[in-house]
N, C-alpha and C positions, 0 to 999 in steps of 0.2 A: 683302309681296306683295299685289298688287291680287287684288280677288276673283276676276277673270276668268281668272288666273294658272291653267294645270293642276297637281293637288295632284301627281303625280309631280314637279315641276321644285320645289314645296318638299319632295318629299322625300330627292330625289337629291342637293339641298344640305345636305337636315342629316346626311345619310349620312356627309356629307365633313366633318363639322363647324362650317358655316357657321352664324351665328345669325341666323334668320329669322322674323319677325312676321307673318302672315297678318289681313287686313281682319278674318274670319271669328274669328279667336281675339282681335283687338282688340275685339269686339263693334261693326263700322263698315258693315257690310255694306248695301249699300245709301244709302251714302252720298256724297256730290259730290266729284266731282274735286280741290275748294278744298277743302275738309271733310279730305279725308285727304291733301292733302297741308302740311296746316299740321298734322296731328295727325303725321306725317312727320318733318315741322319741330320739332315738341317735344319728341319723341322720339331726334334728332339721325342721323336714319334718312333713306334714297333709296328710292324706290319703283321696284318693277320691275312693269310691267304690259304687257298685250297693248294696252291701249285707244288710241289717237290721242287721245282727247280729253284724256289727260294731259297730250300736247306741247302739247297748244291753252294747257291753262292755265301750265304750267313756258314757254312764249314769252310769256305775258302778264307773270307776277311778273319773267322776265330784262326786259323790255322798264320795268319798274316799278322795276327794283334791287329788287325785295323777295326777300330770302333764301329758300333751299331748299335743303333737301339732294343734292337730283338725281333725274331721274327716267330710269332704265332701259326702253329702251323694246326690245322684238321682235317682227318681225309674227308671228301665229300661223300664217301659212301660209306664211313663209320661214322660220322656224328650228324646228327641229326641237326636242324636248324634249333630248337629249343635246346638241344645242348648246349648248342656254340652262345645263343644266348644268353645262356645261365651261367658258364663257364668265364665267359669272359666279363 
């Protein structure tokens, strides 16, 4: 989960038993879009974030062939928290 992520939508996945990483308990907070998602990468994990500037960089590395695990994207003001929930 990107930091920007509301802690409700990781809580309502681990409810359901999803296994979920937050920036915040990786100790990453505050750190670059590239930063976390090659730590994403190593971890064999997809990022879900509110941010657009994650599509910027996940179009750069597809446009690169450089690997990723993916990145989940929702805007915060079209999906609802029980969306992101259900959806993911």
């Amino acid at each position: 989960m990107d930091e920007h992520v509301p802690r409700a939508i990781t809580i309502g996945l681990r409810l359901r038993g999803v296994d979920v990483l937050t920036v915040q308990e990786d100790n990453l907070s505050g750190k670059s879009d590239r930063e976390l998602l090659d730590r994403a990468f190593a971890l064999k994990r997809a990022i879900f974030t509110n941010d657009v500037d994650h599509l910027v960089e996940a179009t750069k590395r597809q446009r690169a062939a450089q690997p990723f695990y993916g990145v989940i994207f929702a805007h915060h003001l079209r999906v609802s928290i029980g969306t992101c929930i259900k959806d993911l």
